[in-house]
N, C-alpha and C positions, 0 to 999 in steps of 0.2 A: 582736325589738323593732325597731321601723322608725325610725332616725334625725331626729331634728329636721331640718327643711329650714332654717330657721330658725338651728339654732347655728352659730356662727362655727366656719371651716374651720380646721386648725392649718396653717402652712405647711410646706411638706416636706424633709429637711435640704436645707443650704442647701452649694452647690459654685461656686469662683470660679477659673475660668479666664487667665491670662495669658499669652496668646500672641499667634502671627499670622494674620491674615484668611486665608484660600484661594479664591481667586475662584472655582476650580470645585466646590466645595463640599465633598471627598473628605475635607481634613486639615486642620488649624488649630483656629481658634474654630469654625469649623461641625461639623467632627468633633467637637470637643468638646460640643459644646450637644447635637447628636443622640445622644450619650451617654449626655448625663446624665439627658436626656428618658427615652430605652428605661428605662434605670435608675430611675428613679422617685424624681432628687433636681431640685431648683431650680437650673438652670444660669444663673449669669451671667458675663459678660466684663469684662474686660480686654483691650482692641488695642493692642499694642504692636508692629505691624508693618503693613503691608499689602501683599500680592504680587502681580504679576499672574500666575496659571498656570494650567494647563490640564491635559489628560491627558498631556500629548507634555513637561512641564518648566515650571520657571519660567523666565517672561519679564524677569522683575526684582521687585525689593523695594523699601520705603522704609520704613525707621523712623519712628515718632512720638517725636515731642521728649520729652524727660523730664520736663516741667513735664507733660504731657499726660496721658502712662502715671501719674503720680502723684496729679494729679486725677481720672481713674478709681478708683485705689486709696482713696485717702480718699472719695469719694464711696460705696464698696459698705460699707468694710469701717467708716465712722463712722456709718453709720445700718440698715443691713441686717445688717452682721454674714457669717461665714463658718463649717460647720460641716470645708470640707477643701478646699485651694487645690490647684490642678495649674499649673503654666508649662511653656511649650515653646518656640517660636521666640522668642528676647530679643534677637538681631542684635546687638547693641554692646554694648561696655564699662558706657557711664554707664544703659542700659538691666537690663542686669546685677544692677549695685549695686541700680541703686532697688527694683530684684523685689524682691534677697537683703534689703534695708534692710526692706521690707513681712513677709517671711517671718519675721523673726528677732524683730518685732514682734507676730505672732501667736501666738496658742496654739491655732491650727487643725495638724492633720497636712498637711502638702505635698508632692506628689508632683512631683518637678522631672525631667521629659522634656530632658535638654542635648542640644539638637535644635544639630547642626551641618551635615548634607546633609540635603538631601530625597531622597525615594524615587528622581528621576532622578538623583541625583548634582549637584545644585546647591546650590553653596553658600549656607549661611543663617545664618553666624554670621562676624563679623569677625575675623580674624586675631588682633589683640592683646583681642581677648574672652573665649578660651582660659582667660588666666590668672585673669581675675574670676570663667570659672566654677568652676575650682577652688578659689581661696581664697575667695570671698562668698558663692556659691549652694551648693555641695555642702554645705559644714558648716551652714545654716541646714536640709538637705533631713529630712524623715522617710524618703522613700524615695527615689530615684534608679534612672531604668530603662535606661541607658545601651542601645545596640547594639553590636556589635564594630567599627563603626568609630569610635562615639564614645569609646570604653576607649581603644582606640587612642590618638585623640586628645586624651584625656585625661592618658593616663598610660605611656602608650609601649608598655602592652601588647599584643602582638599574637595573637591566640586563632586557631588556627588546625582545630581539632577540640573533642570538650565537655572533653576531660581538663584543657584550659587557663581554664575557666569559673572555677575557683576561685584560682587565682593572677588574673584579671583581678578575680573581686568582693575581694580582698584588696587589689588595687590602689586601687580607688576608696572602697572603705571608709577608707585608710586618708586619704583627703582628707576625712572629718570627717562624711560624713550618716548617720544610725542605720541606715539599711539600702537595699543594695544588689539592685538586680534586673538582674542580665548576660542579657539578650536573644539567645539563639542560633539567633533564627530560620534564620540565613544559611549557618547550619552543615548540610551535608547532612546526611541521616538527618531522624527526628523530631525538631520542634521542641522544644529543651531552653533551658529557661531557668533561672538560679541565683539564689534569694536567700538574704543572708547579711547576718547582723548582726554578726560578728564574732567569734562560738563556736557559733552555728547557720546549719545550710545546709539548704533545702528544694528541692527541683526539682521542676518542673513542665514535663512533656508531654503533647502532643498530637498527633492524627496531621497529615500536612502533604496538604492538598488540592491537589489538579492546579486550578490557579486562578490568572491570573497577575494577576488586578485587587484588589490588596492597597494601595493609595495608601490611608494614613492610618491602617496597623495600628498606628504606636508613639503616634500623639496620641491614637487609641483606646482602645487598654492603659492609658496613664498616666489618663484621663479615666475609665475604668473603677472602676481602682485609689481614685482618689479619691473616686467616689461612693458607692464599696461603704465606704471608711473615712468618710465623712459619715454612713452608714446601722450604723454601731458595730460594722464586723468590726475584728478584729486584723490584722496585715499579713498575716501567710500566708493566711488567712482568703479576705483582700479580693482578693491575687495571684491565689488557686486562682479566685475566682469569677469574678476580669475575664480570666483566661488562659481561660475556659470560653465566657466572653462574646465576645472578641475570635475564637477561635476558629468560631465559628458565622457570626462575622458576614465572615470569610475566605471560608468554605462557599458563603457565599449572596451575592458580590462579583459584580459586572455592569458589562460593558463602558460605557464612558461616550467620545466622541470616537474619535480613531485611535489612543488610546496604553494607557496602563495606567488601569483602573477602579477607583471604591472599593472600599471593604468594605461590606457594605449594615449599617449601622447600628440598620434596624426589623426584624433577621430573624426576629425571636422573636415581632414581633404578625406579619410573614407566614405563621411558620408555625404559630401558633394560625389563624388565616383557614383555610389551608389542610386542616387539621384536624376545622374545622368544619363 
């Protein structure tokens, strides 16, 4: 039966982003939105930062004032609505609170990325901001996808192989969000990643490709994770899909400038194209 052209479209779940710009397009809100597109949810943002950077590092950052990030929030989530929020770069303290204050006020699932370096090693989170992510943003989180240096800096743990994945998701669990995902990409061997809710643990691998243009695998994952829980998976569900997802899009990463490239974010319509 051939569709009404005619009836009205339904809109498609709906994913709301909070983090920071990326001027070269690889990680932040542009990872994020190219996410949620591949994925087949409605992405919208939240700017709560803007950086200058490029393949070779960031040049520098600048927060937006809190009056600003919070006129964004009220502006999506009083008249659009949200069906699964992701945050990543929050740089400050008072930036912190207001995410954790919007998160704690929905009943959307949250995937909270506590982005403290970027892939060069620059810093993108304030010193005394540490402790707001701990007590305000992790216990409002549904999931939390930490990396080993952000556990670290989190929580003092230090993971040195995967035997230690489970004393680190122990760790940040026990700062309050229902479920943890310990990121082991950095760990030689296959990439192994843990989550744990607190009496289950799930891992998931994948093999690691010879590819060194990976800029904006965790804004990736975390954006993934939240659109596959927009689209009604469970957590492990959503993890396995977007750990499958991020995966591919590593595979099919391309050099951009003199430095490190993204991840290609359309690699599934390239390699339908290619296919065909």
């Amino acid at each position: 039966m051939q569709q009404n052209a005619s009836a009205p479209r339904q809109a498609p779940p709906l994913v709301l982003t909070i983090a920071g710009s990326d001027s070269g397009g690889g990680a932040g809100i542009q990872a994020d939105l190219k996410t949620m597109l591949a994925l087949g949810v409605h992405g919208m943002s939240v700017i709560a930062a803007v950086t200058a950077q490029n393949s070779l590092g960031v040049q520098g950052y600048w927060e937006l004032p809190a009056e600003a990030v919070r006129a964004q929030l009220d502006s999506v989530l009083s008249d659009i609505g949200v069906h699964a929020i992701k945050t990543g770069m929050l740089a400050s303290t008072v930036l912190v609170e207001t995410v954790a204050e919007a998160l704690a006020a929905s009943d959307a699932p949250s995937v909270v990325d506590p982005v403290g370096v970027s892939k060069h090693g620059d810093s993108l989170l304030a010193p005394d901001a540490v402790d707001a992510v701990r007590s305000a943003l992790l216990p409002a989180a549904t999931v939390v996808t930490p990396n080993l240096y952000e556990v670290e800096q989190l929580t003092g743990v230090k993971v040195v192989d995967e035997t230690g994945l489970r004393e680190a998701a122990e760790a940040v669990k026990a700062l309050g969000p229902r479920w943890v995902l310990i990121k082991g990409g950095h760990l030689p061997g296959e990439p192994a990643d843990l989550l744990f809710d607190g009496e289950h643990e799930h891992r998931f691998t994948a093999p690691r490709h010879d590819n060194r243009h990976t800029h904006g695998t965790g804004c990736t994952l975390a954006s993934a994770i939240a659109s596959r829980l927009a689209l009604g998976d469970d957590v492990p569900a959503a993890v396995g899909k977007a750990k499958e997802y991020v995966t591919g899009a590593i595979a099919a990463g391309f050099p951009l400038g003199t430095g490190i490239g993204p991840v290609d974010h359309g690699w599934q319509r390239s390699l339908q194209s290619r296919l065909c």
